[in-house]
N, CA, C, O and CB atoms as a CASP TS submission, in Angstrom:
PFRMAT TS
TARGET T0000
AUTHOR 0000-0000-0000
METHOD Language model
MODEL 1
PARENT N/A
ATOM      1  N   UNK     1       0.397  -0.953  54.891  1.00  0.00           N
ATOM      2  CA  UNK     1      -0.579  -0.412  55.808  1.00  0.00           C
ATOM      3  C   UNK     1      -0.404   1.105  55.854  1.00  0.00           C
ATOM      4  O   UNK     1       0.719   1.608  55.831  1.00  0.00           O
ATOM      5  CB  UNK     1      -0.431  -1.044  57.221  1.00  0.00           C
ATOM      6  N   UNK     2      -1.687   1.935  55.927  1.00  0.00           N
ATOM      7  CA  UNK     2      -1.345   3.532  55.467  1.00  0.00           C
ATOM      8  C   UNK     2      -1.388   3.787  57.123  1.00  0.00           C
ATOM      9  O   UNK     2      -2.227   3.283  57.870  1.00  0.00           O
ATOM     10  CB  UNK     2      -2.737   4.620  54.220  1.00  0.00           C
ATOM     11  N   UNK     3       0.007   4.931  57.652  1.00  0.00           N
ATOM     12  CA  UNK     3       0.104   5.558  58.496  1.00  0.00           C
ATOM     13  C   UNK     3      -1.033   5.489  59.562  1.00  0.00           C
ATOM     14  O   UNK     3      -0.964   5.092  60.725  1.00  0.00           O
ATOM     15  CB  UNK     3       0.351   6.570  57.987  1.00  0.00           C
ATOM     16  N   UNK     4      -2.346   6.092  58.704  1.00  0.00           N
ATOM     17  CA  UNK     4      -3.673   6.688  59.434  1.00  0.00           C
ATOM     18  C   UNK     4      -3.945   6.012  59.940  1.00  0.00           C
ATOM     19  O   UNK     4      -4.305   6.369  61.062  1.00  0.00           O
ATOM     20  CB  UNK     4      -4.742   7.117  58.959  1.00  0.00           C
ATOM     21  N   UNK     5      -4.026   4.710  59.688  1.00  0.00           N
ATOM     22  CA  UNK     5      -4.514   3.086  60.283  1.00  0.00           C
ATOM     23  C   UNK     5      -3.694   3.028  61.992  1.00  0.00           C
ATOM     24  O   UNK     5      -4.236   2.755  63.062  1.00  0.00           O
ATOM     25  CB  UNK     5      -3.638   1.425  58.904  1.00  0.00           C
ATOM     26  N   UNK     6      -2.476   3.333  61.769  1.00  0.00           N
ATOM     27  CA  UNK     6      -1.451   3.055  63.072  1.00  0.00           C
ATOM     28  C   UNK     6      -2.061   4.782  63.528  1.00  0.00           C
ATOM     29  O   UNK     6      -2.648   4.772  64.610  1.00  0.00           O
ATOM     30  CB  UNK     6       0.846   2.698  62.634  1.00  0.00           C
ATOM     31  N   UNK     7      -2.016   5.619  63.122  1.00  0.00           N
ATOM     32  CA  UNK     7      -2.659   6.756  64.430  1.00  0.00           C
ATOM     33  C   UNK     7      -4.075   6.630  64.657  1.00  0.00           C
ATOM     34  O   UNK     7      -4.479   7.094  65.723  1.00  0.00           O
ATOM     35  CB  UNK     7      -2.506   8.465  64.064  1.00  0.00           C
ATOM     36  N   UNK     8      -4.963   6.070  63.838  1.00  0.00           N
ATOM     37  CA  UNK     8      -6.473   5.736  64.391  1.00  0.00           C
ATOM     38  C   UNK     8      -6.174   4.796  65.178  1.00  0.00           C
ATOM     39  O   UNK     8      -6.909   5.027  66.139  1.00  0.00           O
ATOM     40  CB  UNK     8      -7.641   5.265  63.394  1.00  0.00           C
ATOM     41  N   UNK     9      -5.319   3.470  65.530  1.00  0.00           N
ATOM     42  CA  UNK     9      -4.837   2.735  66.656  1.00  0.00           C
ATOM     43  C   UNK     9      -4.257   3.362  67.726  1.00  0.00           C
ATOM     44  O   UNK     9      -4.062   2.591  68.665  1.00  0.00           O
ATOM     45  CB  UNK     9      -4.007   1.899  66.292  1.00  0.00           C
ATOM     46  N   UNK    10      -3.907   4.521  67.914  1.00  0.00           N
ATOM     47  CA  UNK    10      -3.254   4.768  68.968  1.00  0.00           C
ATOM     48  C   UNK    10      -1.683   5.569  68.843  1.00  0.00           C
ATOM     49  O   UNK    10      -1.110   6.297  69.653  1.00  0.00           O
ATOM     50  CB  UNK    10      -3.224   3.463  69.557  1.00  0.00           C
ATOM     51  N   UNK    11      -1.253   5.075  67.412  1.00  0.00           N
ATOM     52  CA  UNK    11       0.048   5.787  67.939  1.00  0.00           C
ATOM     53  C   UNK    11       0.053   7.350  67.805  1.00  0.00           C
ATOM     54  O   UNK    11      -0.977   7.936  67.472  1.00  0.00           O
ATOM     55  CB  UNK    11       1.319   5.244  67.130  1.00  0.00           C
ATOM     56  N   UNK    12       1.392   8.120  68.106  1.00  0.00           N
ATOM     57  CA  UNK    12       0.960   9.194  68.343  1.00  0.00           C
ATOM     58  C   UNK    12       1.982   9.991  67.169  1.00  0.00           C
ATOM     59  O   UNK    12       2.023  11.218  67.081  1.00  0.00           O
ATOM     60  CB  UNK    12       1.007   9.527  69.952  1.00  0.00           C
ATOM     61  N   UNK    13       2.733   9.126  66.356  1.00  0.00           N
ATOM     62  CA  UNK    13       3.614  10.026  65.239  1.00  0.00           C
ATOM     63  C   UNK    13       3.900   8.858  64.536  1.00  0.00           C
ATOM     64  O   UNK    13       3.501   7.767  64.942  1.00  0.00           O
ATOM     65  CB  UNK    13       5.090  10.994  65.735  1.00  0.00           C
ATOM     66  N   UNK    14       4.698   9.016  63.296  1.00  0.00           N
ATOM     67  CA  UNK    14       5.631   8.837  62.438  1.00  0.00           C
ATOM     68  C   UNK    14       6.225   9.342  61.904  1.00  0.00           C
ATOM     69  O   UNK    14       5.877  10.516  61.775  1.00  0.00           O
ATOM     70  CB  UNK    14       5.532   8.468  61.903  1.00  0.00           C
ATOM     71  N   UNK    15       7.703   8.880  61.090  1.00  0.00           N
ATOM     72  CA  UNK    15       8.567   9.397  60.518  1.00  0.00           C
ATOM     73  C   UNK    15       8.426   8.348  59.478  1.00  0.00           C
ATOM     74  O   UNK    15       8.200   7.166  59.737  1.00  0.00           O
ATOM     75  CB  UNK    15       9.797   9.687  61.242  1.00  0.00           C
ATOM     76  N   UNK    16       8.623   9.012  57.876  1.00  0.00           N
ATOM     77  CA  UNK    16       9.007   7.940  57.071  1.00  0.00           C
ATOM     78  C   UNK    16       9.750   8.725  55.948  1.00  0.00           C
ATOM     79  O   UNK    16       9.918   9.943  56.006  1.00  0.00           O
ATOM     80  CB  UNK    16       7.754   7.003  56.581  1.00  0.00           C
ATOM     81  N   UNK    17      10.162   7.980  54.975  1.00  0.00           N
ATOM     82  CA  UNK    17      11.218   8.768  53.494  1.00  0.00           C
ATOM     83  C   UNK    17       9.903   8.723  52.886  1.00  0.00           C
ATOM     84  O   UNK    17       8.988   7.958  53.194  1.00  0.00           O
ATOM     85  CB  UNK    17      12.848   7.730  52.406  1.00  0.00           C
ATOM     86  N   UNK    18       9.900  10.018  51.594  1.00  0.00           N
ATOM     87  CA  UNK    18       9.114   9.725  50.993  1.00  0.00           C
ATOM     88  C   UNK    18       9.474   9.570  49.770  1.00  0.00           C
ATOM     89  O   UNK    18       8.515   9.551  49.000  1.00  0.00           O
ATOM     90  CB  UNK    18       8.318  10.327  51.180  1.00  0.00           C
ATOM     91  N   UNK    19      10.511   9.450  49.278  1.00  0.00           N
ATOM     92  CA  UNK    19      11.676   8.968  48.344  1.00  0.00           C
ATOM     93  C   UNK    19      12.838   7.584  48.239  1.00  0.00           C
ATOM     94  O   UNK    19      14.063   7.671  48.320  1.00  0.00           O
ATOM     95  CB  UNK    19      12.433  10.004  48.483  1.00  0.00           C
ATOM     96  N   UNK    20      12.177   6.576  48.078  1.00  0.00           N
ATOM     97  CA  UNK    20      12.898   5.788  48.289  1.00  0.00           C
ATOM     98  C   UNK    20      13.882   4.786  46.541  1.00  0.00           C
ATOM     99  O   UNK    20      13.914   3.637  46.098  1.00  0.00           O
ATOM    100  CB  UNK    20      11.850   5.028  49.323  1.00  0.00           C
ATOM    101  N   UNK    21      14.426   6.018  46.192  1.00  0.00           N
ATOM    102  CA  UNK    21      15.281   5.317  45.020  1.00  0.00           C
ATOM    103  C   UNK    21      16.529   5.075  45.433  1.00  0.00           C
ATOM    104  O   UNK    21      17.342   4.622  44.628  1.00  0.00           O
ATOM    105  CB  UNK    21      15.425   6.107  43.742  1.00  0.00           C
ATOM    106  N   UNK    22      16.865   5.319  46.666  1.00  0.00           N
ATOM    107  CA  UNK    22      18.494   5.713  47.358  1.00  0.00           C
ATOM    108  C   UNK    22      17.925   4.879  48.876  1.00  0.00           C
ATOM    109  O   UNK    22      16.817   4.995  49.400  1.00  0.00           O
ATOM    110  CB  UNK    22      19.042   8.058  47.591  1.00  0.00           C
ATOM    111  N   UNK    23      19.140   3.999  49.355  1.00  0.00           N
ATOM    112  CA  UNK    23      19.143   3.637  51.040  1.00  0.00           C
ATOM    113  C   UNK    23      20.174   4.648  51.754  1.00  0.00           C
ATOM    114  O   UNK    23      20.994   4.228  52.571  1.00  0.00           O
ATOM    115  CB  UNK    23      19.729   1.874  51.393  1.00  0.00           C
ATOM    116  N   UNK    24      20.091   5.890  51.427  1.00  0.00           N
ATOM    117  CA  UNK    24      21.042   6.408  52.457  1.00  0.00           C
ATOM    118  C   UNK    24      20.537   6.278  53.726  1.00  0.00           C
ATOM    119  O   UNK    24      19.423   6.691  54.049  1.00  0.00           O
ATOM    120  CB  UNK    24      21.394   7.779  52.276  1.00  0.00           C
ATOM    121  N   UNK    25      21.647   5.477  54.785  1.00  0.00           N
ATOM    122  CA  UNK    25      21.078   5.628  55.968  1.00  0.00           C
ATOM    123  C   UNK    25      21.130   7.222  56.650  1.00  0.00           C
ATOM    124  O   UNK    25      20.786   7.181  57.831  1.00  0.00           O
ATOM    125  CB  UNK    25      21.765   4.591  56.805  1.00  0.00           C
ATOM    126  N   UNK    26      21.426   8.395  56.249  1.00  0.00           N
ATOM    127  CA  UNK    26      21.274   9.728  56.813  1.00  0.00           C
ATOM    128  C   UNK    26      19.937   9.811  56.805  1.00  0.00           C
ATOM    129  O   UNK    26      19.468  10.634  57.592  1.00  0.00           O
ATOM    130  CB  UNK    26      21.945  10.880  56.105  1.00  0.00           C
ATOM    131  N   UNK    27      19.035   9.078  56.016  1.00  0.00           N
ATOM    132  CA  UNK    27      17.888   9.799  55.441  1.00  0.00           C
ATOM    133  C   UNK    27      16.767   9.326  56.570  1.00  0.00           C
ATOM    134  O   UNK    27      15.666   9.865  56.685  1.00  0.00           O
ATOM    135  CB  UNK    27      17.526   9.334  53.719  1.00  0.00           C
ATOM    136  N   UNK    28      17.288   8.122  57.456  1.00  0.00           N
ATOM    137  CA  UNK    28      16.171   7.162  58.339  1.00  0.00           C
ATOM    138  C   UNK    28      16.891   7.515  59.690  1.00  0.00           C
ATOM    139  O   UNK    28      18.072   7.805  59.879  1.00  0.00           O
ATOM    140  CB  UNK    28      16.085   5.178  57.938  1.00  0.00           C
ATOM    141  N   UNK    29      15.823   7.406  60.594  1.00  0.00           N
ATOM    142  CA  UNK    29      16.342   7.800  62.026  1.00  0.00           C
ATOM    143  C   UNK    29      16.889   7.113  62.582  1.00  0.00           C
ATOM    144  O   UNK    29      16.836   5.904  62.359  1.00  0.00           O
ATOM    145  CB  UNK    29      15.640   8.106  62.872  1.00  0.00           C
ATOM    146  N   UNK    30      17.668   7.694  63.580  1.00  0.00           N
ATOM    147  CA  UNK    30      18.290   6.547  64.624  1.00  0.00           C
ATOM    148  C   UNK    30      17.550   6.272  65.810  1.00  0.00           C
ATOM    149  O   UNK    30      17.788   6.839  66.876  1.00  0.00           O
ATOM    150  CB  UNK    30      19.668   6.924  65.171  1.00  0.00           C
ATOM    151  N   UNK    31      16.433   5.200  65.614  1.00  0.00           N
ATOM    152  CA  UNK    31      16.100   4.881  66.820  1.00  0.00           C
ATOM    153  C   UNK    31      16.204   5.392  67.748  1.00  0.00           C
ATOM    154  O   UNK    31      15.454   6.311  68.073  1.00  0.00           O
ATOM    155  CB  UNK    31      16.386   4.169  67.083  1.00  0.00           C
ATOM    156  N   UNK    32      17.599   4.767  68.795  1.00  0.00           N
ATOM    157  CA  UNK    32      17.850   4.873  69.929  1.00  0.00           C
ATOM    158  C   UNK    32      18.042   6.028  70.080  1.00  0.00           C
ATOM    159  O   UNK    32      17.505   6.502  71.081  1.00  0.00           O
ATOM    160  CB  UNK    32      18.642   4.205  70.334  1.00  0.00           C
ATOM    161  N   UNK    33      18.759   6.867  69.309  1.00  0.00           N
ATOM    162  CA  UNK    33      18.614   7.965  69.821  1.00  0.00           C
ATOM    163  C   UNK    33      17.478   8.959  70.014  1.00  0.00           C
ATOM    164  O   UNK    33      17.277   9.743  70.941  1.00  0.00           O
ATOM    165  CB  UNK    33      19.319   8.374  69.365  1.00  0.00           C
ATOM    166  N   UNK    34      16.732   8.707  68.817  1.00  0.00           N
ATOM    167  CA  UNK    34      15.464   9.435  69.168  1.00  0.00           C
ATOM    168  C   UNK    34      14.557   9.066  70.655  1.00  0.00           C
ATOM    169  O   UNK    34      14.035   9.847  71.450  1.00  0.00           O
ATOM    170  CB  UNK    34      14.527   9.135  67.907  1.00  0.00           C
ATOM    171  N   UNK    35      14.604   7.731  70.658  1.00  0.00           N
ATOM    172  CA  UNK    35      14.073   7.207  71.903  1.00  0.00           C
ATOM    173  C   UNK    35      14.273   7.799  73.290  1.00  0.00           C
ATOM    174  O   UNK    35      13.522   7.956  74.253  1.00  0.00           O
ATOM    175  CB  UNK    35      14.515   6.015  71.983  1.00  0.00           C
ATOM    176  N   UNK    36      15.984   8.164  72.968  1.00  0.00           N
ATOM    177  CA  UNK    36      16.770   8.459  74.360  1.00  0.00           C
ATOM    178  C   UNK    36      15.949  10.040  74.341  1.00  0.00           C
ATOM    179  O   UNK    36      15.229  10.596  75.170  1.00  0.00           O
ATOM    180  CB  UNK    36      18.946   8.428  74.296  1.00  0.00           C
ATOM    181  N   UNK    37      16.375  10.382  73.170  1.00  0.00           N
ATOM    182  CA  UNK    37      15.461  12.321  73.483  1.00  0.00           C
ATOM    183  C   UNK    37      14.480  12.364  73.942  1.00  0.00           C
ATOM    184  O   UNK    37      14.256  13.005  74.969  1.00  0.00           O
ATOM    185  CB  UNK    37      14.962  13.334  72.326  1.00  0.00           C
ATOM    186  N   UNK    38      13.355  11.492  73.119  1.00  0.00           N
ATOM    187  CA  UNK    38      12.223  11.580  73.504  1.00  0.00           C
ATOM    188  C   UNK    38      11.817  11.351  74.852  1.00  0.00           C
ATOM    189  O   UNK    38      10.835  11.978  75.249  1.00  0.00           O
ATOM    190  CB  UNK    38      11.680  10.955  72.821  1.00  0.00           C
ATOM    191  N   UNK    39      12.381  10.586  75.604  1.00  0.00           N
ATOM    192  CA  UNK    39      12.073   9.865  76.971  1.00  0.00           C
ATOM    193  C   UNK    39      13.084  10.775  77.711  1.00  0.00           C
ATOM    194  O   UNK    39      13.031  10.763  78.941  1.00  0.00           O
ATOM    195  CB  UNK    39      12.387   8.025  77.085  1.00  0.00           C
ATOM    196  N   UNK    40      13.976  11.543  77.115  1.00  0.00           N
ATOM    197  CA  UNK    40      14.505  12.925  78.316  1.00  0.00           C
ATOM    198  C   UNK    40      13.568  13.998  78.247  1.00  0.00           C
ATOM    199  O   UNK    40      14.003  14.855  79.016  1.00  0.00           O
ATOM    200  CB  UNK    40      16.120  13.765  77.949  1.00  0.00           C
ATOM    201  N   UNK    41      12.617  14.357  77.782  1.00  0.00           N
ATOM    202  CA  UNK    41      11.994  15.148  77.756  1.00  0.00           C
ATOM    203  C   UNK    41      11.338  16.460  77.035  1.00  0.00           C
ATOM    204  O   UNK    41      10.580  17.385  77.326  1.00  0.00           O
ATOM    205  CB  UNK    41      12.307  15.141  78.305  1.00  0.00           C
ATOM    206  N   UNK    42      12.383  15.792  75.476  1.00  0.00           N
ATOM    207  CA  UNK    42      12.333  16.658  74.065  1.00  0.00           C
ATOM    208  C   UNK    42      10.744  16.531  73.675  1.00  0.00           C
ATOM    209  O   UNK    42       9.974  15.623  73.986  1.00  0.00           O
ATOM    210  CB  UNK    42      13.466  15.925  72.669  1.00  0.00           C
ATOM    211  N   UNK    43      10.516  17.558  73.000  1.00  0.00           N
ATOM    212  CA  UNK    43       8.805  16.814  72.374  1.00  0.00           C
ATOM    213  C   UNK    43       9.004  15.902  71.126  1.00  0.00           C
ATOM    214  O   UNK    43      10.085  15.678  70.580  1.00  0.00           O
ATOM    215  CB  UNK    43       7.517  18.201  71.698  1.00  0.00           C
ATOM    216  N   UNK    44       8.260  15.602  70.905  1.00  0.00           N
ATOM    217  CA  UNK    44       8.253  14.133  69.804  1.00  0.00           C
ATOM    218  C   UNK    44       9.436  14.871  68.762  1.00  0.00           C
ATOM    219  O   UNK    44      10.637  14.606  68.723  1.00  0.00           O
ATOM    220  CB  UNK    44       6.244  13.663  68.731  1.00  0.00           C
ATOM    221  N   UNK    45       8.574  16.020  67.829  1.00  0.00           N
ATOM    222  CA  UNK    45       9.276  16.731  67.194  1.00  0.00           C
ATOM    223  C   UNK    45      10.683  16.864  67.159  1.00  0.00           C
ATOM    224  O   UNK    45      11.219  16.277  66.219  1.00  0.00           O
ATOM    225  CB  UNK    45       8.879  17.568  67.380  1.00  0.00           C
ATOM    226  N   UNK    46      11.499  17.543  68.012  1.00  0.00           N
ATOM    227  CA  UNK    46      12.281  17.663  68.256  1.00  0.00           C
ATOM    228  C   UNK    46      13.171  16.345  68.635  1.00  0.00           C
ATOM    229  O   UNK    46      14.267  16.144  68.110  1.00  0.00           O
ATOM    230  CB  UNK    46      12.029  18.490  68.854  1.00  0.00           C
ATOM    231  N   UNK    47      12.823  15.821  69.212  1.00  0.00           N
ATOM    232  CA  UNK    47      13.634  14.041  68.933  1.00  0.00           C
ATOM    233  C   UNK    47      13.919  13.444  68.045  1.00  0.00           C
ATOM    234  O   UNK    47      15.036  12.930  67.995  1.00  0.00           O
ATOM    235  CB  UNK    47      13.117  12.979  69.241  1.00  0.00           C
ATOM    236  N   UNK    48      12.827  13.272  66.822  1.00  0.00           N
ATOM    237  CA  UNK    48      13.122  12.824  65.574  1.00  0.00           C
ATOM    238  C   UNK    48      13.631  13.643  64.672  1.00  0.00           C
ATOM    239  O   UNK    48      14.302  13.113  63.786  1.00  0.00           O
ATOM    240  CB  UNK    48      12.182  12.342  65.078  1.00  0.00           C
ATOM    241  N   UNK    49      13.474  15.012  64.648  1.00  0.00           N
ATOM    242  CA  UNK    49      14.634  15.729  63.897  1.00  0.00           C
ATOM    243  C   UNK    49      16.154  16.148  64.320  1.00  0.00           C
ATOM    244  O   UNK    49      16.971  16.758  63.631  1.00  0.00           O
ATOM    245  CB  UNK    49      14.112  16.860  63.593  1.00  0.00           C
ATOM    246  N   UNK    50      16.260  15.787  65.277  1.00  0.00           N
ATOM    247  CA  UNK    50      17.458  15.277  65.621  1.00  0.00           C
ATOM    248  C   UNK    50      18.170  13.991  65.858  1.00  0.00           C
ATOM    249  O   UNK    50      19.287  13.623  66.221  1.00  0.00           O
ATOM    250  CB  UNK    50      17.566  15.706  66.375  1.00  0.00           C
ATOM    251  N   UNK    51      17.229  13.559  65.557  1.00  0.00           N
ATOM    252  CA  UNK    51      17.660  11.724  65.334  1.00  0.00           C
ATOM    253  C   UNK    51      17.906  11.323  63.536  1.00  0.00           C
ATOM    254  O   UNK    51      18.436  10.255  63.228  1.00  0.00           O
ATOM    255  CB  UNK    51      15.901  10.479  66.017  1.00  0.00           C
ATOM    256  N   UNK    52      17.507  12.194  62.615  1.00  0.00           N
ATOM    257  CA  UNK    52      17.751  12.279  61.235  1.00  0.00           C
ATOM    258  C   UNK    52      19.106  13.257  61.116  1.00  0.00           C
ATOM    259  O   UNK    52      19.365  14.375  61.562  1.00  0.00           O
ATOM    260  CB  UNK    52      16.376  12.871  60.442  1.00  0.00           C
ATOM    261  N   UNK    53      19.838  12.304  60.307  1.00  0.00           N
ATOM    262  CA  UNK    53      21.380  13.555  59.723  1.00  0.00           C
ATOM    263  C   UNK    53      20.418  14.148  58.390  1.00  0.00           C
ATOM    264  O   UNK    53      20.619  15.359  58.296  1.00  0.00           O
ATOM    265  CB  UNK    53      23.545  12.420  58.878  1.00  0.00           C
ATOM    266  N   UNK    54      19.498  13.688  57.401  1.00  0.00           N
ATOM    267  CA  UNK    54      19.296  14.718  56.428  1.00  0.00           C
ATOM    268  C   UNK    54      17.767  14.130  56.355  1.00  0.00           C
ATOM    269  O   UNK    54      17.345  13.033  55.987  1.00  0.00           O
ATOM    270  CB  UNK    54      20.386  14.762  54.928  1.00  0.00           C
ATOM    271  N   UNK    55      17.164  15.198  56.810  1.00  0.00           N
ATOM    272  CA  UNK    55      15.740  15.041  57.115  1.00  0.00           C
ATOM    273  C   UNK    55      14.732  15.350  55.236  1.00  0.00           C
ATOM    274  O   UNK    55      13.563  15.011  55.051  1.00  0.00           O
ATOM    275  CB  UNK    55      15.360  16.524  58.654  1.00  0.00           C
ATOM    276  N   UNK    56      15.326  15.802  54.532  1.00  0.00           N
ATOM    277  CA  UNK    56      15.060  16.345  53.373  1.00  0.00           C
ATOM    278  C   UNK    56      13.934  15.543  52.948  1.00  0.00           C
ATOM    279  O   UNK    56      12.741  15.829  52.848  1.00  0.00           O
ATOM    280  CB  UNK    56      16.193  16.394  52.463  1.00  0.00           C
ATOM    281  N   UNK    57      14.715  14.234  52.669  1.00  0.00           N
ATOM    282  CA  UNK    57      13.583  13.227  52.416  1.00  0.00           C
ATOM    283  C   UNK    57      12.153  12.868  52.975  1.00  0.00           C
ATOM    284  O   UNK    57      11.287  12.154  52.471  1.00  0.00           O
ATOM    285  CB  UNK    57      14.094  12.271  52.573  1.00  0.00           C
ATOM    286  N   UNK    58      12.155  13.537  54.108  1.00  0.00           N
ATOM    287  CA  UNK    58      11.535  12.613  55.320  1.00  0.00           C
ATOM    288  C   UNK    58       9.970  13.443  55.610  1.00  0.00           C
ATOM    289  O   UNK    58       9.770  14.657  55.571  1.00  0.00           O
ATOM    290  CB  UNK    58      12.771  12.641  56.995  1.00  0.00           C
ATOM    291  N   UNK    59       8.887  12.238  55.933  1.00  0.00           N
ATOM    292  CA  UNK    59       7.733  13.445  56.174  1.00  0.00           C
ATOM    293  C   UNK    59       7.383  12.244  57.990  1.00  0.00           C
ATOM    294  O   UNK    59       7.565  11.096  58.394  1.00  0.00           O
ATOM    295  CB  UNK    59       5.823  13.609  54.276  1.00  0.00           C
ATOM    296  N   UNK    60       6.778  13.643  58.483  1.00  0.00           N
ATOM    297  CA  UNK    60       6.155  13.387  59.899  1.00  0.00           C
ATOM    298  C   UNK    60       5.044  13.686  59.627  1.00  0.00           C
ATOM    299  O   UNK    60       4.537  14.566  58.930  1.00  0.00           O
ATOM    300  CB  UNK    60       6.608  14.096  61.126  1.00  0.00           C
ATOM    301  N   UNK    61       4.466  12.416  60.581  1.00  0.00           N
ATOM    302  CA  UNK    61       3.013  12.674  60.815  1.00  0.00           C
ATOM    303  C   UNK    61       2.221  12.698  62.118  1.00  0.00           C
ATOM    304  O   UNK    61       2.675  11.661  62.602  1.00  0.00           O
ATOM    305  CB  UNK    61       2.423  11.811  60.143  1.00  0.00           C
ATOM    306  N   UNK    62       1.677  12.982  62.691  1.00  0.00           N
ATOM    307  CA  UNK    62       1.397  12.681  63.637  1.00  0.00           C
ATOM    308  C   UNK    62       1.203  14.020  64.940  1.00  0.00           C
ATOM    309  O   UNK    62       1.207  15.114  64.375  1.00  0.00           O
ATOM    310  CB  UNK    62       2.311  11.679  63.723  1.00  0.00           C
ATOM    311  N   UNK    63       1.032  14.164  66.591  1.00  0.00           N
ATOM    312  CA  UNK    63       1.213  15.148  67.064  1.00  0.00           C
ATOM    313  C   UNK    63       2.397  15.696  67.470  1.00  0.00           C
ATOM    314  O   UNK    63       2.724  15.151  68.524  1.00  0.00           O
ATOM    315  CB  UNK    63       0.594  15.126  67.735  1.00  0.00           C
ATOM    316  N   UNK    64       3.486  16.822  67.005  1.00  0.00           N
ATOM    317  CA  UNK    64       4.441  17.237  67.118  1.00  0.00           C
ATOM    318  C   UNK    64       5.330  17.446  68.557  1.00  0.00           C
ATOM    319  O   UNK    64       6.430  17.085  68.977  1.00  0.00           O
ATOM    320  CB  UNK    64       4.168  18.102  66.503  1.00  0.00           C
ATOM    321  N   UNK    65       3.981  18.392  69.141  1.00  0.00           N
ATOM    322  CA  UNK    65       4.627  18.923  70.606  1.00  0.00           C
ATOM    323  C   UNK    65       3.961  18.122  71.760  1.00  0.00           C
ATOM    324  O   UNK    65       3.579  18.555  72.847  1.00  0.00           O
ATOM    325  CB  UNK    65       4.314  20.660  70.910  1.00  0.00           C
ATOM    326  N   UNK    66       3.892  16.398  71.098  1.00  0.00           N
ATOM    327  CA  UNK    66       3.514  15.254  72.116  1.00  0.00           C
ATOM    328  C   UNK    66       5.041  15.034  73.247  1.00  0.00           C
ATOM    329  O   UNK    66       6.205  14.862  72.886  1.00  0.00           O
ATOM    330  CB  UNK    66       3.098  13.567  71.015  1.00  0.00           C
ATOM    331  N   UNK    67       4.521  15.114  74.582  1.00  0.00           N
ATOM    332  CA  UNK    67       5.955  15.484  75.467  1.00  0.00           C
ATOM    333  C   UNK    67       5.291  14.861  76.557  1.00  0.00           C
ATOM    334  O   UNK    67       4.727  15.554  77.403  1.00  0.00           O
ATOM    335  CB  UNK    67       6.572  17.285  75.759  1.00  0.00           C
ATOM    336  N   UNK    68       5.301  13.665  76.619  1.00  0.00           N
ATOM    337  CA  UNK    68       5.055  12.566  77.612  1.00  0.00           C
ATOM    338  C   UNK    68       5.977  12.644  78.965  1.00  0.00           C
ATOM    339  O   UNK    68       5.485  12.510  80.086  1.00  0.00           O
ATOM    340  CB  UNK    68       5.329  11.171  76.866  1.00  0.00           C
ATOM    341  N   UNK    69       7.017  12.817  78.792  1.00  0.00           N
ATOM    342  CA  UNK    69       8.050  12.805  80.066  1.00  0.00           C
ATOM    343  C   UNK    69       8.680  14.216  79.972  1.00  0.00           C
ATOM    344  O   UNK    69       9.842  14.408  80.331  1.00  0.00           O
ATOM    345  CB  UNK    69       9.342  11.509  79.987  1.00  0.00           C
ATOM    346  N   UNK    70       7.849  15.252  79.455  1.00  0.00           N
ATOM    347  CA  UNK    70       8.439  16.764  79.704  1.00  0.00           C
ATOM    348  C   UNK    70       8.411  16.857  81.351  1.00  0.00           C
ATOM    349  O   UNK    70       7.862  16.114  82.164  1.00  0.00           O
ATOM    350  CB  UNK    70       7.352  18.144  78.898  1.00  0.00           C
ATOM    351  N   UNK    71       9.337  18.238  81.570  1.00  0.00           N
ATOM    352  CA  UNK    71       9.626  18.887  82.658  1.00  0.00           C
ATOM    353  C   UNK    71       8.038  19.157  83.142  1.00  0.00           C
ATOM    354  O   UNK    71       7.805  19.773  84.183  1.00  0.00           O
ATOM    355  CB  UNK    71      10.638  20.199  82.368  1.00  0.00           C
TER
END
């Protein structure tokens, strides 16, 4: 299913690898932690790039400075 499909539904980002010959888990986020940022008040952005140890691989899509539970 292409990304666009899940943000014409509603969601408001993704993260995905766009290289997948290697499972390093550095390369995929950590959930919970992004979750925990995001819901303290980080913007989307900033949650999921700190929820990746090596973002290199990785493309976002979606609205960046989405901040649902900001200050």
């Amino acid at each position: 299913m292409p990304i666009t499909a899940c943000l014409q539904a509603g969601a408001t980002a993704s993260y995905g690898t766009v290289e997948e010959s290697c499972n390093y888990s550095d390369k995929f986020l950590q959930a919970s932690l992004m979750i925990r940022r995001y819901a303290s008040g980080e913007t989307l952005i900033e949650a999921y790039w700190k929820s990746v140890r090596s973002p290199g691989q990785g493309l976002f899509i979606g609205e960046p400075l989405a901040r649902p539970w900001g200050p």
